[in-house]
PAVEX-327412 format. One line per field, with one value per residue (C-alpha): x, y, z; residue in one letter. Coordinates in steps of 0.25 Angstrom, whole numbers. Layout:
REM PAVEX-327412
u	X|...
v	Y|...
w	Z|...
residuo	a|...
This chain:
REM PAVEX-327412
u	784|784|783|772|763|767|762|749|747|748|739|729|727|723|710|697|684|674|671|658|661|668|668|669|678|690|690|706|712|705|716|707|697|701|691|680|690|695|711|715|726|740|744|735|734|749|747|737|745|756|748|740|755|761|748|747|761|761|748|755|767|757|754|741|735|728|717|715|702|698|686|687|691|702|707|706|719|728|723|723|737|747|736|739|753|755|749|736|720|711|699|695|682|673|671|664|657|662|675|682|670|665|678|677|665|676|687|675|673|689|689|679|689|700|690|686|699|704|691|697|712|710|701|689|681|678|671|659|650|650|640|647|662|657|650|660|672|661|663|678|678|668|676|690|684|681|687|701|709|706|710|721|716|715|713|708|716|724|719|711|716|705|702|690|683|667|670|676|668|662|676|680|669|672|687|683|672|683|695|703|710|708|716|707|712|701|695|689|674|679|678|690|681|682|696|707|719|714|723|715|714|709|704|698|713|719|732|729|724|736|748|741|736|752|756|748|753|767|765|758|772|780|773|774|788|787|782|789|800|793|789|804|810|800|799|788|774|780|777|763|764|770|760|751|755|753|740|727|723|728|735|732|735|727|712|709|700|708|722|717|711|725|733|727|736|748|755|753|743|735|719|713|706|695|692|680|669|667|655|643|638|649
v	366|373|388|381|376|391|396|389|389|406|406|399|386|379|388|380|384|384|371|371|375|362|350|336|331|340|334|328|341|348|350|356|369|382|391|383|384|370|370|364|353|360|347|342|355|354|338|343|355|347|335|344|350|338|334|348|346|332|338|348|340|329|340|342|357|361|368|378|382|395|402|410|421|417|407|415|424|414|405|415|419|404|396|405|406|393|392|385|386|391|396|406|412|402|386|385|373|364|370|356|346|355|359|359|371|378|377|383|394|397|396|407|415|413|417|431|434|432|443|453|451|452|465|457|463|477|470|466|476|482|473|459|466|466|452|446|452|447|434|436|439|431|417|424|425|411|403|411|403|390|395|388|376|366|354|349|351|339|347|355|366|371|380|377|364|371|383|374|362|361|363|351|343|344|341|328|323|326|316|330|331|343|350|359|368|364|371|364|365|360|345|338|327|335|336|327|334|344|354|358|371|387|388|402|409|416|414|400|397|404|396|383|388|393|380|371|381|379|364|367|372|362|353|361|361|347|346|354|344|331|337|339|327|315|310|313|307|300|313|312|296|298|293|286|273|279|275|283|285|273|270|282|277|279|278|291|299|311|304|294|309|315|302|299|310|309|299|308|301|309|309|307|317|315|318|316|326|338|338|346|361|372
w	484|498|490|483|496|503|492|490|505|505|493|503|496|509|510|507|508|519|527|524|510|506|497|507|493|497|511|507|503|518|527|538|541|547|551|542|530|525|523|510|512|506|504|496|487|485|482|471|465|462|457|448|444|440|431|424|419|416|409|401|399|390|381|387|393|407|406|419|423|435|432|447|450|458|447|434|435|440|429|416|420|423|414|401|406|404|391|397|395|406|410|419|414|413|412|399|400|389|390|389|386|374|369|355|356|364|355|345|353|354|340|338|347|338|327|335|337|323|319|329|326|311|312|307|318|312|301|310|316|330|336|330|335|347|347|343|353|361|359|358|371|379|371|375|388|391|381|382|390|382|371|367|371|361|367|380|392|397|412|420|430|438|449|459|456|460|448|439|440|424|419|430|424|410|411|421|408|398|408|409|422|432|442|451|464|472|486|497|490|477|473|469|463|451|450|446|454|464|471|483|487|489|475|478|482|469|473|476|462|457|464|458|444|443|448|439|428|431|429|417|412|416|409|396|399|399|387|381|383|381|368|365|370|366|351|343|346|361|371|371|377|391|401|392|400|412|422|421|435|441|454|460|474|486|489|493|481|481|480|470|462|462|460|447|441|449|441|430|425|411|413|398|392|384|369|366|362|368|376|371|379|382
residuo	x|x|x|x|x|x|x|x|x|x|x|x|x|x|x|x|x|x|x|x|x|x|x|x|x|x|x|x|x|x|x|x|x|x|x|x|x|x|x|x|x|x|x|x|x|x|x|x|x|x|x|x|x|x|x|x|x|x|x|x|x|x|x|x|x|x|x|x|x|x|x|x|x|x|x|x|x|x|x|x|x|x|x|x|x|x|x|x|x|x|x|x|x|x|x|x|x|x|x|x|x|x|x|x|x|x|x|x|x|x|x|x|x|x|x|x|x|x|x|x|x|x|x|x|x|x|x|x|x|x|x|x|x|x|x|x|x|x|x|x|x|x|x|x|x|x|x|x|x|x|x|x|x|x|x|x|x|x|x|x|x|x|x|x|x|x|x|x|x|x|x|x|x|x|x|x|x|x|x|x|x|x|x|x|x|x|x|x|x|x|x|x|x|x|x|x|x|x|x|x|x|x|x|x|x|x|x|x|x|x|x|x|x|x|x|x|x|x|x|x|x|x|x|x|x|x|x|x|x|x|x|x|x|x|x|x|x|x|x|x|x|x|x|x|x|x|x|x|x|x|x|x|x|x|x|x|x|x|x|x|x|x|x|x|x|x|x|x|x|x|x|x|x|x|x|x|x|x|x|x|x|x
């Protein structure tokens, strides 16, 4: 744990933005200002990382998948390389609006990139003329491009991993509409309304982003290792029931907003998520 904080501290997660540059809502994570820079409360980031750790792997360990979403610069390398490691989807090019509330047209479209592929693989291409070859690894590649990293997802995630609430704030939306919990590193100018577990902190430092996306991806593994082993220990048709008893949201003690925010999900408790129709427009 001490490597941990070190390590987050060198990365310069305390570094928020400007004073005047700043969201009054993040006033409980402020530790203080230097030189009309506000400094970011260590121990609140370190509160929030290990919270959103211990949810990410229960997450995982339910059967269920975490969806990571960095379309900055600062976020995208860091993302691509722990999330697909892990065997998670991601999003690092650009927030399709519909992505989650009109998932059905995406699955489409990721279907039609299946379909493109099979044309290119099986030498069908040289059957079409120069102009429709190039169309169509056009479209290969623009679907590739922002679809890619969704891929294999099937399903809607059982999470959302996000850096930077202002960047991100549609793909926020959508999962709050849909009852999807999210996880967001959060800077001194973000709103941690939007978020269900924030982990406040400098979300424009790449190696910051790095040592929490890698952390969250850790958890993410241990809790396919865990269900790996629930999976292999429980009897047919009982491993999908733990916590189905368990409260939704209640006795999340203390007054104060933030606390009642992150103490909602540290019991454990599961979020619902809804299945009804995807909304229309993407």
């Amino acid at each position: 744990m001490a490597s941990l904080v070190q390590e987050l501290i060198e990365a310069g997660i305390h570094f928020g933005q400007r004073r005047s540059n700043w969201n009054p809502k993040m006033a409980p994570y402020i530790h203080g200002v230097r030189n009309q820079i506000h400094i970011v409360d260590v121990r609140e980031s370190i509160k929030g990382l290990l919270l959103a750790k211990r949810f990410i792997e229960k997450t995982i360990g339910d059967g269920k998948d975490v969806c990571f979403v960095g379309t900055k610069r600062q976020a995208r390398g860091a993302i691509e390389h722990y999330a697909a490691e892990a065997g998670m989807p991601y999003v690092t090019e650009r927030w399709l609006g519909g992505t989650l509330t009109n998932f059905r047209t995406i699955r489409e479209r990721l279907k039609r990139l299946d379909e493109l592929d099979r044309i290119v693989e099986s030498g069908e291409m040289k059957n079409y003329s120069k102009k429709m070859e190039s169309q169509l690894m056009r479209e290969r590649k623009k679907i590739q491009r922002n679809l890619g990293g969704v891929r294999l997802m099937t399903k809607l995630p059982g999470a959302l991993v996000v850096v930077d609430t202002n960047r991100e704030k549609n793909a926020l939306l959508e999962a709050r509409s849909l009852g999807i919990p999210t996880v967001c590193l959060v800077d001194t100018d973000g709103d941690p309304d939007l978020v269900n577990i924030p982990i406040p902190g400098n979300d424009d430092s790449m190696r910051t982003i790095d040592i929490v996306v890698r952390e969250l991806c850790d958890a993410v593994k241990k809790g396919k290792e865990g269900r790996a082993t629930s999976a292999g220990d429980s009897p047919a048709g009982e491993g999908s029931d733990s916590g189905r008893g368990e409260g939704r949201g209640e006795g999340s003690g203390g007054p104060g907003r933030r606390r009642s925010s992150r103490a909602k999900f540290r019991a454990g408790d599961d979020a619902p998520v809804a299945t009804s129709e995807p909304a229309e427009g993407a």
